[in-house]
N, C-alpha and C positions, 0 to 999 in steps of 0.2 A: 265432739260437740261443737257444732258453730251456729252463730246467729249473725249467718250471711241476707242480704238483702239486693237484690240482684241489681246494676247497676251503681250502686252507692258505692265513692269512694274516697270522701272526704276523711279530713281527720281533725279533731277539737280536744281542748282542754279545758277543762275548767275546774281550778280550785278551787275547794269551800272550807271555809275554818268558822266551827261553831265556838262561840265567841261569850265565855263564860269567866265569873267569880277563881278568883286562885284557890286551889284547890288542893290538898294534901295526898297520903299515899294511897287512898280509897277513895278517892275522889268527894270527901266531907270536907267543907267548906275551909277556908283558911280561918285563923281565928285567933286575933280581931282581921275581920273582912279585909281584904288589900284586891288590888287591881289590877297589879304590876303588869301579867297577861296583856291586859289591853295595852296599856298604854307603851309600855317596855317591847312586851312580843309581837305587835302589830308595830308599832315602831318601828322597831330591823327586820320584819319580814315584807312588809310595804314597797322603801324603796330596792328592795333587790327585786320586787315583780315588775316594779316600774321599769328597770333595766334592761328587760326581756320581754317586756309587752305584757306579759300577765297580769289577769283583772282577778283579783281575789275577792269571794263573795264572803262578806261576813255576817253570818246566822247571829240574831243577840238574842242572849238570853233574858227573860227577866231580873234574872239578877243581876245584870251588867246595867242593868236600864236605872235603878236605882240610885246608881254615882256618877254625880253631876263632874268630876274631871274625864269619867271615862266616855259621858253622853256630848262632854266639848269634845275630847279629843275624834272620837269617831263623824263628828259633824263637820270636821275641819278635815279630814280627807277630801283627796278631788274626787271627785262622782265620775272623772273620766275614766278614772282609771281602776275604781272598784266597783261591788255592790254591795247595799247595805241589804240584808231582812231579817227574818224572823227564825226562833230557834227557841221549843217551847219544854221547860223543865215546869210541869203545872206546880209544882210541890211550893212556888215562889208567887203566883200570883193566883188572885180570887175568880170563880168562888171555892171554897172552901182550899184556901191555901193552907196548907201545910206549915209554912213557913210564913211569918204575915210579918217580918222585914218592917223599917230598909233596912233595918241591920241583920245582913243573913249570916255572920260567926258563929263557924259549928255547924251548919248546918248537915244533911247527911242525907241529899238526893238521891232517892230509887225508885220514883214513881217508873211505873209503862204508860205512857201516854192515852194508850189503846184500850187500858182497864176501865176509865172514867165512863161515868155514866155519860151518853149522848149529851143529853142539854148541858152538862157539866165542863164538858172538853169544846163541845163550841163556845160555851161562855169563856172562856179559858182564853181561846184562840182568838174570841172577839176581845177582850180587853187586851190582851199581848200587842193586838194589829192596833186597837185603839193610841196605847199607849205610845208605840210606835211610832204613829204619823201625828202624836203631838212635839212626841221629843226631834223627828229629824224632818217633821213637815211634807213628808208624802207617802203615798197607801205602798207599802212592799207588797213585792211580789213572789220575791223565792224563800221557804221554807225549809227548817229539816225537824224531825219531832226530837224531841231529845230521849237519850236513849234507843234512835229508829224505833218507837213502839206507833207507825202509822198503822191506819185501817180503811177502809175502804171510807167509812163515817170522815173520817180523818179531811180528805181529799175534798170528800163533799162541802165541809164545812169551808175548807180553801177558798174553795169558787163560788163560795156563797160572797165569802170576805174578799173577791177582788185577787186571790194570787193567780199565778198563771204555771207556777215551777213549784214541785216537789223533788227534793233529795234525801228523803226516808230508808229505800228500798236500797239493802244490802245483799246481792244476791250469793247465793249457795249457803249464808250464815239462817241460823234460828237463835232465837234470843230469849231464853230464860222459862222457856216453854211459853211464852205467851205472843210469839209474834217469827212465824216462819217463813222466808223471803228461799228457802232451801231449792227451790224448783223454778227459778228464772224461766219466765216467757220470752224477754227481748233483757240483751244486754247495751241497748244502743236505746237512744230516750224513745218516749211510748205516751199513749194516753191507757192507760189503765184501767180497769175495768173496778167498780163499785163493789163487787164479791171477791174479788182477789185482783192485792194488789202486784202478785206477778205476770198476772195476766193481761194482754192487751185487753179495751173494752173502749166504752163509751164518754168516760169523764171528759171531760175539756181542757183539763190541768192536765201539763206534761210531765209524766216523771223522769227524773236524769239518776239512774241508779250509780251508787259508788261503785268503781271497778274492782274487782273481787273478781278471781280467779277460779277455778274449782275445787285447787288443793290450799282455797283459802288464802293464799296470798293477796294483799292489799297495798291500793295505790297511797300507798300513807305514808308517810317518811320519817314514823317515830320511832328513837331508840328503844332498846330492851323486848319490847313488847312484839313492833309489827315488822318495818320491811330498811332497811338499806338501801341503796341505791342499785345493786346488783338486783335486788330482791323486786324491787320500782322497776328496773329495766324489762327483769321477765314480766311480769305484769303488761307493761307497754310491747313486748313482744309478742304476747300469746294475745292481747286482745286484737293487736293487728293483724292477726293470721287469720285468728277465729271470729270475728266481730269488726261487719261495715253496716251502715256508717262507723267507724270509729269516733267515738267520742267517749271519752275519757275524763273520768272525774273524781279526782284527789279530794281526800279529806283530813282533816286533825283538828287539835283544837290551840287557839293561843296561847295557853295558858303551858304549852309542851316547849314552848320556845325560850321560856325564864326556866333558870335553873330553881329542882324544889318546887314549885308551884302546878303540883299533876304528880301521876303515880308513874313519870315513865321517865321523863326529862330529871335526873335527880341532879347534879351537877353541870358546869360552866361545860366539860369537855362533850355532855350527852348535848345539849343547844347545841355545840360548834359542831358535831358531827351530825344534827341535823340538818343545820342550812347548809351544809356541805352536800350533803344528799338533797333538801331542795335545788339548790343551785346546780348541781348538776344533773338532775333530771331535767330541770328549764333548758339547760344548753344541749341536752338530748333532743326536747321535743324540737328546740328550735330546728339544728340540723335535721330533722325531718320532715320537717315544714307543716308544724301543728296551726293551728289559728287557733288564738288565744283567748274566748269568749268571756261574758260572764254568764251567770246560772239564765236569767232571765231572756239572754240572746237565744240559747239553742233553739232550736227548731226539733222534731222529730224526725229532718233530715239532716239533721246533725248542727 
């Protein structure tokens, strides 16, 4: 299986961390609400990108949006060296929020984004971007849906609101029987087509799928759950065999970098042997002479 492209032989990275409320072993809300994620896990994961040239894209959720230390501390990043957008759990803002906050404690996230009625999930997506560019002062452009529950409507709605990048599509995974990404078109970014989003098509919006392998290995560097850094390397090995352009794009979420706050991160040694496995994938791509973009740079030539 390859998704060669004839003359392309660039190679790119780009990190994305969806950028949410602290969170317990099911992912139900911390409770009374805490932040630590933000402030704590984007803290020490920050300057070690800065280190190595890497621009970390940080997806917000609604629920992150609602605490004014976490909407300082994220405004107070350099814009050189990250980006900010969007990253939508509907369950947290209107209309018909689920959750009608700002105190989200307890709460117990599992909408599919992809369920919601049309005019419902763009109003969704219009107050999220609204919101957005009051609290950090300009229109984002890169997305991921929370839970990957995108749809072709999805995208639409995107480039209705000004994004330009989508990081939804998980390729060879299916999700909960309501959103199947199992049959990748391109594993190298795409404009996607409005009937399927594995398929190339017409949209305008780029999509930059997560790297996902076929025997489901992911470029993710969480304990317990997904990959190691051996586990990370095959991933960057078989996609550069099988897949040019190469471009490659990591994901997790901050809240795996504080220990206890996420179902996967439980202890101080599970954080330390994360950034252990970040940091050494960084010192992998470098020696390979990855270019270190953010969501927003790629190109569909990588």
């Amino acid at each position: 299986m390859d998704f060669i492209q004839k003359g392309k032989a660039s190679r790119t990275y780009v990190l994305t961390i969806d950028v949410e409320i602290d969170a317990g072993r099911k992912w139900k809300t911390s409770n009374p609400a805490t932040y630590e994620g933000v402030t704590k896990g984007i803290g020490i994961l920050q300057p070690l990108c800065e280190k190595y040239g890497v621009k970390p894209v940080y997806l917000i959720s609604p629920a992150v949006m609602v605490d004014p230390a976490s909407v300082d501390f994220l405004n107070a990043l350099d814009r050189d060296h990250c980006e900010l957008g969007t990253h939508l759990h509907g369950e947290y803002i209107g209309p018909q929020a689920r959750f009608t906050g700002e105190n989200f404690s307890g709460c117990d996230p599992k909408d599919m984004q992809c369920e919601y009625e049309e005019v419902v999930e763009f109003e969704k997506l219009e107050n999220l971007t609204e919101k957005f560019i009051k609290l950090f002062g300009f229109a984002p452009k890169s997305f991921r849906a929370g839970r990957f529950g995108a749809r072709g409507w999805t995208l639409e709605c995107l480039e209705k609101l000004g994004y330009t990048h989508d990081t939804s599509v998980t390729p060879f995974r299916q999700w909960h029987d309501v959103v199947d990404y199992s049959k990748p078109g391109s594993l190298s970014p795409y404009y996607p087509s409005k009937d399927n989003l594995c398929a190339v098509g017409d949209l305008k919006i780029i999509e930059v799928p997560v790297s996902i392998t076929p025997d489901l290995t992911w470029l993710r560097p969480t304990p317990r759950r997904f990959s190691d850094f051996e586990q990370c390397k095959k991933v960057i090995d078989w996609y550069e065999g099988h897949v040019s352009p190469t471009v490659l794009c990591s994901m997790f979420h901050n809240v795996e970098l504080v220990p206890d706050k996420s179902p996967y991160s439980r202890t101080e040694e599970d954080c330390k042997d994360m950034l252990n496995t970040i940091e050494n994938t960084f010192k992998l791509l470098s020696e390979r002479n990855y270019t270190f973009k953010t969501l927003s740079q790629v190109t569909v030539e990588g």
